[in-house]
C-alpha positions, -999 to +999 in steps of 0.1 A: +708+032+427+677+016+423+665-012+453+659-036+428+700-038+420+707-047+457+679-080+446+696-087+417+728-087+432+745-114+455+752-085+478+715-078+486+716-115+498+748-112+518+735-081+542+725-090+575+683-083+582+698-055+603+717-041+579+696-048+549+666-025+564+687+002+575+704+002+538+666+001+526+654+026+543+679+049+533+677+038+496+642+047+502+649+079+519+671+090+489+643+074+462+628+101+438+605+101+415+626+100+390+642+071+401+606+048+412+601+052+375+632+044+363+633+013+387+597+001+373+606+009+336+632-017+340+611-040+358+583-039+327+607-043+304+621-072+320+586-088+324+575-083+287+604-087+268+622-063+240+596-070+221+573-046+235+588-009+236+584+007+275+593+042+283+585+069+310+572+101+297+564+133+311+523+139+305+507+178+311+473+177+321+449+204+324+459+236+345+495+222+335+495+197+360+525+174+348+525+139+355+545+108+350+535+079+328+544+046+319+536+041+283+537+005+269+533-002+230+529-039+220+545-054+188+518-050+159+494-029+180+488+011+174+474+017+208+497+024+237+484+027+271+495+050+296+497+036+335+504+069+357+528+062+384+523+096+406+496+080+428+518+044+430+547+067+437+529+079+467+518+049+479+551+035+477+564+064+501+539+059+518+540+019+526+557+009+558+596+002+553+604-034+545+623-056+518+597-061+496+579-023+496+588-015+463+582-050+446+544-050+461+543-018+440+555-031+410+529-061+410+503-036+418+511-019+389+519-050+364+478-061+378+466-026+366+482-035+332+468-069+325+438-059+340+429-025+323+455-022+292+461-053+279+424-058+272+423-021+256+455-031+238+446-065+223+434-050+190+443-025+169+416+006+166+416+025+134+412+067+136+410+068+099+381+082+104+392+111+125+408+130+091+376+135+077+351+164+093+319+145+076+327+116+104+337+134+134+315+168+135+281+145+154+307+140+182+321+172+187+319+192+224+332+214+243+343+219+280+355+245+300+389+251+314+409+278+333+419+306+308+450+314+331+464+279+343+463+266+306+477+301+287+505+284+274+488+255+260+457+273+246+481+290+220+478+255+198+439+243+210+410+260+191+393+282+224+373+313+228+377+335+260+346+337+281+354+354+317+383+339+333+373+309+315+386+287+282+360+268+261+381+242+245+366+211+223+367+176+222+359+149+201+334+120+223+347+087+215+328+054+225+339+022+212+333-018+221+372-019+224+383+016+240+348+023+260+341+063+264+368+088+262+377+118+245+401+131+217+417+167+225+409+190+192+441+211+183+446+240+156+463+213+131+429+192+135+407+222+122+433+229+093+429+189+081+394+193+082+389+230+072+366+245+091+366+272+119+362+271+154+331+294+152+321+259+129+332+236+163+308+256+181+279+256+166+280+218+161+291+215+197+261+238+211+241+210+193+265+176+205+266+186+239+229+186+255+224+156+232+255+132+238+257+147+275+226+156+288+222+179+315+210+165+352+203+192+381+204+169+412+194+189+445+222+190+475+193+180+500+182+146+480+223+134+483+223+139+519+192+124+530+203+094+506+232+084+518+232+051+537+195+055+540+186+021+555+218+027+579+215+055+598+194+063+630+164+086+630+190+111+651+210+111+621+180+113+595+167+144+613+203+159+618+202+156+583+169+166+568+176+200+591+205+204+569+193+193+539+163+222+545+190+246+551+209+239+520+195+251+490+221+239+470+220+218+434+246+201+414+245+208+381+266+184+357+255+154+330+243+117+330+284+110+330+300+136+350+325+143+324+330+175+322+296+189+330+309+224+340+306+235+310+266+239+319+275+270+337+273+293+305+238+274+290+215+308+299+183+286+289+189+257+314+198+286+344+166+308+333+146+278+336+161+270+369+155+304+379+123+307+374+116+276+396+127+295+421+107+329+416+130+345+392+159+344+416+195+354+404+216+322+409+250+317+427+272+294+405+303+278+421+329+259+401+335+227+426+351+212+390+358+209+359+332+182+361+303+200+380+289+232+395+266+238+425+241+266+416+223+278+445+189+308+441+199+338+458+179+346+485+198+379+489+212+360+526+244+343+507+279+365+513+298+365+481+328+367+506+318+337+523+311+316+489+342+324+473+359+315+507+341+280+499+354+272+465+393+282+475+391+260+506+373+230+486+393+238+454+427+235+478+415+205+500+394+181+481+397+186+442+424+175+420+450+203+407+440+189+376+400+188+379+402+225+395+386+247+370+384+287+388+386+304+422+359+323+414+321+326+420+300+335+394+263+346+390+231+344+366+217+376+367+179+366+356+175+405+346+203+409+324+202+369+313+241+371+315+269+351+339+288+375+354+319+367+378+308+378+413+281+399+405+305+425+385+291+430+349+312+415+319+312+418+286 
């Protein structure tokens, strides 16, 4: 039963302080996710009134990482924003046991909304313009994603294979009342519009390096500016010994949305090779957002690099921002990506 019913109820009230935390705690004990979002569904709907229409939903994100929304529509109003309670969940479990653990949440999530959707939800935004190809084709681009953690959902997205990888499209959306975002292209898109997705691509080879430029930003430049005017000359020689002994470079664009897909642009890596004397280049997925590409010096391990991404890819990226557990390589003879150094075609 949700913890809000004991506060609504003259029983809540009755409990001793004694009693009430133990009962809390195990209420708390016994609260699922299932059940946080059923407790704050009630408490929106309480808030704004029947009026607006509330309901939890179940949302898949990429590598079919499912998460839990709140979606809120407003009378009159087309847009409906989408609050994700996974991370308040967590937070609530988190939180030290007391009465009013789970109403803190709630508020914290009630300020998200007034702060970040009811200002996107104030006006209506027309996609009329999305039906027609003529409108929408300047804007198209593409990302990559994992082939095999997103099987299932490729059978209705327009994609083309390319190693272990998925190149999917998007439509770039920036507006005064939405900001930047993106619209997911589907197979029903391209048969409204009639085109192909050989048609997506080559208006998205031409989209991308315009709307999303790439930036190549060496390792060694991050580390010796962080906290520059900070840290002690110990610590700025610490690090410009490290910095020197890591030829690394992330690779994504001016927004770091979705910049992986760099990986496969042959021109920007045999230019980047030939800065560094024609070298073959390590690439390693760190996301969907970025790659580090580092010039082999023939002193790299394969083992050792792919023992890298896995540990990174398990410890500090999103399920949802992970894009392969692979490493890759330009081969600068060839002018081809291959997945560890094996040959692909």
């Amino acid at each position: 039963k949700a913890l809000t019913g004991y506060k609504r109820s003259g029983r809540y009230h009755s409990l001793s302080a004694e009693h009430r935390k133990e009962n809390f705690m195990q209420e708390k004990n016994k609260m699922s996710l299932e059940g946080f979002s059923r407790c704050i569904l009630l408490d929106f709907q309480r808030r704004l009134g029947n009026r607006y229409s509330v309901r939890v939903t179940e949302v898949t994100k990429n590598n079919g990482v499912k998460l839990t929304g709140l979606v809120i529509k407003a009378p009159n109003q087309n847009i409906s924003p989408t609050i994700y309670l996974n991370g308040y969940y967590q937070q609530y479990c988190d939180n030290e046991v007391d009465d009013d653990s789970l109403k803190d949440v709630e508020h914290h999530i009630y300020l998200t909304y007034l702060k970040e959707c009811v200002e996107v939800g104030r006006n209506n935004v027309s996609f009329e313009f999305f039906r027609n190809w003529e409108t929408v084709k300047d804007r198209i681009c593409c990302k990559l994603v994992s082939y095999k953690k997103n099987e299932e959902w490729l059978f209705q997205v327009p994609h083309f294979k390319v190693l272990d990888l998925a190149l999917v499209f998007y439509y770039l959306y920036e507006g005064k009342k939405l900001g930047m975002g993106s619209i997911q292209i589907y197979d029903t898109h391209l048969a409204m519009w009639g085109v192909t997705k050989e048609e997506l691509l080559a208006v998205a080879k031409e989209n991308v390096p315009r709307l999303l430029p790439c930036e190549v930003v060496s390792m060694s430049s991050l580390i010796m500016g962080l906290d520059e005017k900070e840290i002690t000359e110990k610590e700025r020689a610490e690090r410009l010994f490290y910095a020197e002994d890591c030829p690394m470079y992330i690779v994504s664009n001016d927004r770091k949305m979705s910049g992986a897909v760099y990986m496969f642009d042959v021109n920007k890596l045999k230019q980047f090779s030939e800065k560094h004397n024609n070298a073959d280049v390590w690439i390693l997925p760190s996301s969907v957002q970025e790659t580090i590409w580092i010039p082999d010096s023939g002193r790299e391990s394969p083992r050792e690099l792919l023992t890298m991404v896995r540990e990174v890819n398990g410890t500090c990226v999103h399920p949802e921002e992970v894009l392969s557990n692979n490493v890759y390589k330009y081969v600068y003879a060839t002018g081809k990506v291959v997945i560890g150094g094996m040959s692909y075609e």
